[in-house]
N, C-alpha and C positions, 0 to 999 in steps of 0.2 A: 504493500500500500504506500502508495504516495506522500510527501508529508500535507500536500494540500488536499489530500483526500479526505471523505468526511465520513464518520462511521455512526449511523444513526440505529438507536435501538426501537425495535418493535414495539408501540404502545395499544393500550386499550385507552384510547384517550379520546375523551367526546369532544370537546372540544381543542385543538391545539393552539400553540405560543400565539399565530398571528389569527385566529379564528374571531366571530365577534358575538357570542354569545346574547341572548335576550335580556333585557335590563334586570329581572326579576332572578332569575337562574345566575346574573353573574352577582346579584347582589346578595342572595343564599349562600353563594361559595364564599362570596367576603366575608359573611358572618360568621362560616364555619373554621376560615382561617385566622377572624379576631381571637374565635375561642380557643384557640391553639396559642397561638401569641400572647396575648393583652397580659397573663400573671407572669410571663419573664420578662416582657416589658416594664412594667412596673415595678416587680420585684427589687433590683440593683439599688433604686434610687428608696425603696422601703428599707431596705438592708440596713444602705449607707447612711441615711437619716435616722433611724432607728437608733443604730453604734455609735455616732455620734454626736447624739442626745437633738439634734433640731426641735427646736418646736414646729406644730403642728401645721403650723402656717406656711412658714419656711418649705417642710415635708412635700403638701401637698402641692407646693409651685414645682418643685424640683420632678415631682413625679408627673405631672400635669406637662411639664416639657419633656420629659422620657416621650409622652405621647405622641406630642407636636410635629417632636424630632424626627421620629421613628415614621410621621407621616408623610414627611420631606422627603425624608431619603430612601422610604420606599417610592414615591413617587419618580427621582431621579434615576434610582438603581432600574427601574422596569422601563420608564418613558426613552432613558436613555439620552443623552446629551453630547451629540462629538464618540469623544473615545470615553467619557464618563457612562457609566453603569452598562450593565450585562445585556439589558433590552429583555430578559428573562422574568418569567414570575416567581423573582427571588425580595423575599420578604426584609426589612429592615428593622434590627430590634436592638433595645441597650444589652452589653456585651453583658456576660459573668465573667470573660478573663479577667476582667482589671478591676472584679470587685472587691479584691481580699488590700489589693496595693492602693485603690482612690482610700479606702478605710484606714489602712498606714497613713497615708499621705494625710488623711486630715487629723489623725489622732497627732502626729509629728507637727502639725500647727496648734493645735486646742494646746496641746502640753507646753508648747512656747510659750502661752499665754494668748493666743489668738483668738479671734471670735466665730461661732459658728460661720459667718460668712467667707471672712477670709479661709475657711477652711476650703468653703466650697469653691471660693476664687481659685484656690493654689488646686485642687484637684482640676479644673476645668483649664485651667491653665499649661500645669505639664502634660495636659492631653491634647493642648493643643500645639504646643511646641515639637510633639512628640510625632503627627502623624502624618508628615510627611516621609515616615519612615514608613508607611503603607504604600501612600502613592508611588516613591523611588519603585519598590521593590514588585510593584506592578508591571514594570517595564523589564522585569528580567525573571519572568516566571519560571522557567525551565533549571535556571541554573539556581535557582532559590529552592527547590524542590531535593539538588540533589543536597543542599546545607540540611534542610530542615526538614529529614527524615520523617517516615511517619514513625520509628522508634521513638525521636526527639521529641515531636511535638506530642505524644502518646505521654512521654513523662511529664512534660508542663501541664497537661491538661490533665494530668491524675492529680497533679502537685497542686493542684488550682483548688482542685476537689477536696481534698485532703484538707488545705488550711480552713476552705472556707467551712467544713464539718464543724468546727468549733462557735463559729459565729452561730449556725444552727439551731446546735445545745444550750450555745449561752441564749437566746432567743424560748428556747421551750423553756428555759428555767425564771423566764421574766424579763428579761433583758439587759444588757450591757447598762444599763442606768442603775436597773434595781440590784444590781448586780455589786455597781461600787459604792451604793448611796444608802441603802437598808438590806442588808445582804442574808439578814434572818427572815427576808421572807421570800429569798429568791428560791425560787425551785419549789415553793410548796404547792400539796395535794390540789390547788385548785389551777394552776399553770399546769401541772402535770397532765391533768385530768382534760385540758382544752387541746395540747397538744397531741394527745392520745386520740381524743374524738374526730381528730381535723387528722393523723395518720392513717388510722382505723377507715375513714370515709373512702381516701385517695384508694387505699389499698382495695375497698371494696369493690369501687368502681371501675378502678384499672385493670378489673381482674374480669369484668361484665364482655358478654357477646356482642352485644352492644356497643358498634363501634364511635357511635356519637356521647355514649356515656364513658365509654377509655376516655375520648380523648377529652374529653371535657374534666377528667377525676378532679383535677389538681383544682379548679376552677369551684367546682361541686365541694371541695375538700374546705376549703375555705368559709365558703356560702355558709356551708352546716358550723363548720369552729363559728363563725361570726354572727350568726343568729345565736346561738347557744350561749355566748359572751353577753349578746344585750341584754338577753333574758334573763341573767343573772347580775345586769347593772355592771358590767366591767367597759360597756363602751362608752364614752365621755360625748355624747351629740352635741354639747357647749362649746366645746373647742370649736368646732366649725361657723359660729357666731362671727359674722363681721369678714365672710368669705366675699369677697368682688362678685358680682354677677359675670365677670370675663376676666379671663387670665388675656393680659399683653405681652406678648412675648418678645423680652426685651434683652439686650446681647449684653453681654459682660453685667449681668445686673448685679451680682457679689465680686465685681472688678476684675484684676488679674495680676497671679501674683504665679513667681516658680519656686519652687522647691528643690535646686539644680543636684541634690541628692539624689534623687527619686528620677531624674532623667532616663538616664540608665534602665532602669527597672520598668520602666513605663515602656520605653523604644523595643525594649527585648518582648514587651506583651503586643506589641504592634505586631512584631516579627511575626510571632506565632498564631495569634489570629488573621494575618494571611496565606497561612497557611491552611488553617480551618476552612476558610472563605472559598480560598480553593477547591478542597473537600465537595462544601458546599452547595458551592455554584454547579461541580461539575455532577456531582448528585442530581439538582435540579436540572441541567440539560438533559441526561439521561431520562429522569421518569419523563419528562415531556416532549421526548421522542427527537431530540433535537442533537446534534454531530458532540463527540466526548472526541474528537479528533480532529485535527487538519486543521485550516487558517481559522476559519468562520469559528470555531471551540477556541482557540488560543485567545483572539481577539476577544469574545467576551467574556473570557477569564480576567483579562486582563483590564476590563473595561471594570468587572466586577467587582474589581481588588481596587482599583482607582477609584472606583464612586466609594468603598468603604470608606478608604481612605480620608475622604473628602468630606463625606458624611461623616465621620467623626467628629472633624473638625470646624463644619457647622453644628454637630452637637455641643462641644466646648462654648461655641460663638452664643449659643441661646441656652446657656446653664445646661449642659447633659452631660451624660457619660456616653464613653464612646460606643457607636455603633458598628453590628456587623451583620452579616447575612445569618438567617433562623435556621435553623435544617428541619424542626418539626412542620415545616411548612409542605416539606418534600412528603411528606407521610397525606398532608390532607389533599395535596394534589393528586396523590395515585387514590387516595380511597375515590373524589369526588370526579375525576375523568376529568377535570378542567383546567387546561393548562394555561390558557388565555390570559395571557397581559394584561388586558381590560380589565380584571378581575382586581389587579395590584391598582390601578386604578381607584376601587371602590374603597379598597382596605385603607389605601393613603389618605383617600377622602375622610373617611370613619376616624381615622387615627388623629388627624389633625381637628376633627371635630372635638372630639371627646380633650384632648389638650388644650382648648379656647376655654372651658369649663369649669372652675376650680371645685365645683360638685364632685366632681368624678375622682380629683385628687384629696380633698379635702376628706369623702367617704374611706377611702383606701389610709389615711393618712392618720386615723383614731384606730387602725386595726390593733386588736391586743400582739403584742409579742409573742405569747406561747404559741397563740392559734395562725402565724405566721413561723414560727418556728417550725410546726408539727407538718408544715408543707414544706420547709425549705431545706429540713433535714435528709427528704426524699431526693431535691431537686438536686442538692450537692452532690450526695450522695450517687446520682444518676452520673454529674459531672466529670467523677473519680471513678467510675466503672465504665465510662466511655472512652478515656485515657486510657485504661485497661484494654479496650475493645481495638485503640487504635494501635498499642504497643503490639496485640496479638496478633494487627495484620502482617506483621513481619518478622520475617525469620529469627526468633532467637539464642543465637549461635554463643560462643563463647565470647567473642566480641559484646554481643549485646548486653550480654549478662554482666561484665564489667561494668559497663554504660552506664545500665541501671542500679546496677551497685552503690556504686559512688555518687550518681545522681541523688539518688534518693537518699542516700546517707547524709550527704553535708546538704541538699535542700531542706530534708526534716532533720537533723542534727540544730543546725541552728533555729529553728521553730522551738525545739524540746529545752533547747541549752540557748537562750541567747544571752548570756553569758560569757559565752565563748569569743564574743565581738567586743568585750567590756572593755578592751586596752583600745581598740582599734581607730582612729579617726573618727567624729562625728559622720564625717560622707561616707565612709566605709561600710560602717555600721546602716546607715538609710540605703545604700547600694545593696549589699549581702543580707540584711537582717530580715528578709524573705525567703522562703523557701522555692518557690517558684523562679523568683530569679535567680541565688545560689546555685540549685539544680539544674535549671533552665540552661544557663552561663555553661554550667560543667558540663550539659547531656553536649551543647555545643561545642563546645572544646573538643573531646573527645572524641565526638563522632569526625569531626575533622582532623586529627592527630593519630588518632589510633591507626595503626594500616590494614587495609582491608587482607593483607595476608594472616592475620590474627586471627579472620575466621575461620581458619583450615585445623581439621582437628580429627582424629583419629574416628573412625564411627565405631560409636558406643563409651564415647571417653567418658571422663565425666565433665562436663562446661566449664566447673570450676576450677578446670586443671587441678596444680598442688593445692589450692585454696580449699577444695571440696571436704 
């Protein structure tokens, strides 16, 4: 085969990418790929608010531009612009790579003595200094692919997984607030008991034949924690008092500030969720019958990694965190046969609706902690088992096994022991005192240094050579 040749897969697909579906049929699919979406979109900026005590107000603007954002750059990412975005129905939503590092980043401000805002300045800020380190690396896809292994990015994205578990726990047990401020009543029988009802739900429903009630668990998981929380007087509907009738979404509204420690660590999470993107995109071409080969696949790979890119950096520009392409979107595209652009369309429409609103943020923005924990312990947890999923596509030879050794050693080494960084420079310490990046750095190193004659090893050895 050619390299200009295109290699398109078989679909069942009622409508395809350039088809134009009836208003009502494409406006059903939109809905059905909100409900797939709208709780990881939201979720980051719930997280990040949450951990870093915002008030509620604050909370629900930040989340309310998750929405905005995410409306934009779907819109760009599918409509297509020049060499910006894919021209695919690939969905735009706030990252969870950089959710464990925006949460460093603003804790490493509040502990300065900074104020919630500036927090959010300096996280919006080194995200935006940072993502031109997308766009570069769009232009050089092939040779990016052979750096950034699926071994590599399989460890970052378990390591991702791994820290954010913690945020999770501390969340079922009341939160990061109750946490360092009345600590006798964090974790008690009535937190316990909301996160259990709201794990207990997802689990039920994800487990149903019913394919609109899978995919909807997390969504339903919530619903029931969050009724069950009013009913008992835990949700605060005051706070919401003196919400605007319209969110104006205004750029640099918590200023901008850098954290040139945190550079580093930010540019290394660009790296790997373009590699994801990758992933992603070329997932989406595939189920919607469209070339995973030749010019026309490279170009809106490469288009697709460039409109991230971009779009993250209009997320910084209107208070967000950055964005990237969804992949549970590829799942509702095969179930509902419609692969149709027009559709990305609708969702962008919706998205940016629902972000004019501070209703929508405001409601999301009183949720209790535990009954956001009791979801997000799942979702993490999903995070670090898909790392898993990507490490296993590829061969793990003696080589790898090193990789991952050490990887994982000195990225969760310093998580268990930080400690270990206590002599080291202030920048050192903000560089390294991450596990994701630690790991991240080294799974890099390594895979580049190591020589690929290191795989060669006797059949039936044992991997771990002398080590074993």
């Amino acid at each position: 085969m050619s390299d200009s040749a295109e290699k398109r897969i078989s679909t069942d697909m009622i409508y395809n990418l350039n088809d134009n579906p009836p208003a009502i049929q494409a406006f059903l699919a939109a809905l059905q790929h909100m409900m797939a979406i709208f709780v990881g979109i939201i979720t980051p900026p719930l997280i990040i608010g949450g951990a870093l005590g915002l008030p509620p107000d604050m909370k629900a603007y930040i989340i309310n531009m998750a929405l905005f954002v995410s409306g934009l750059a779907t819109f760009i990412q599918v409509k297509k612009f020049g060499p910006i975005g894919s021209g695919l129905l690939s969905i735009q939503g706030t990252s969870f790579t950089f959710l464990s590092l925006s949460i460093g980043i603003g804790f490493s401000v509040l502990n300065s003595g900074g104020t919630p805002g500036q927090a959010l300045g300096t996280i919006f800020g080194v995200a935006l200094i940072c993502s031109p380190v997308e766009m570069i690396f769009s232009r050089f896809i092939p040779a990016l692919k052979k750096i950034i292994t699926p071994l590599v990015s399989g460890i970052v994205v378990t390591l991702i997984g791994m820290s954010l578990i913690k945020v999770g726990m501390t969340d079922i047990g009341g939160g990061a607030w109750l946490l360092a401020n009345k600590p006798e009543f964090f974790a008690g029988g009535t937190n316990i008991m909301l996160a259990a009802i709201v794990l207990v739900t997802i689990i039920l429903f994800n487990r149903s034949q019913n394919k609109y009630l899978r995919m909807g668990a997390i969504v339903i998981g919530l619903v029931v924690g969050y009724i069950v929380a009013a009913a008992m007087g835990l949700v605060n509907f005051g706070k919401m008092n003196g919400l605007s009738v319209i969110n104006a979404p205004i750029p640099f509204k918590f200023g901008f500030y850098i954290s040139w420690g945190h550079v580093i660590p930010m540019a290394l999470l660009y790296l790997i969720t373009t590699v994801e993107s990758i992933g992603d995109l070329t997932a989406t071409s595939m189920i919607s019958g469209e070339p995973i080969e030749g010019d026309l696949y490279i170009k809106r790979i490469s288009g697709g990694v460039l409109g991230d890119g971009i779009n993250s950096a209009l997320a910084a520009v209107f208070n967000s965190f950055p964005n990237t392409t969804f992949s549970q979107n590829n799942g509702v595209i095969q179930m509902t046969g419609v692969a149709s652009r027009r559709v990305g369309f609708w969702i962008a429409g919706l998205l940016v609706l629902f972000g004019l609103f501070p209703i929508v943020g405001g409601i999301f923005s009183i949720i209790p902690n535990s009954v956001l924990g009791g979801a997000t312990i799942i979702m993490f947890g999903t995070v670090a088992a898909s790392g898993i999923r990507i490490i296993a596509s590829s061969i793990i030879d003696r080589r790898g096994v090193i990789i991952m050794a050490i990887s994982f050693g000195l990225g969760l080494g310093v998580a268990f022991v930080p400690a270990i960084l206590s002599h080291a420079p202030s920048i050192i310490k903000q560089i390294f005192g991450s596990a994701i990046t630690t790991g991240g750095l080294t799974a890099i190193f390594l895979n580049i240094v190591l020589p690929q004659s290191f795989r060669k090893q006797p059949a039936g050895s044992n991997p771990m050579g002398d080590m074993g």
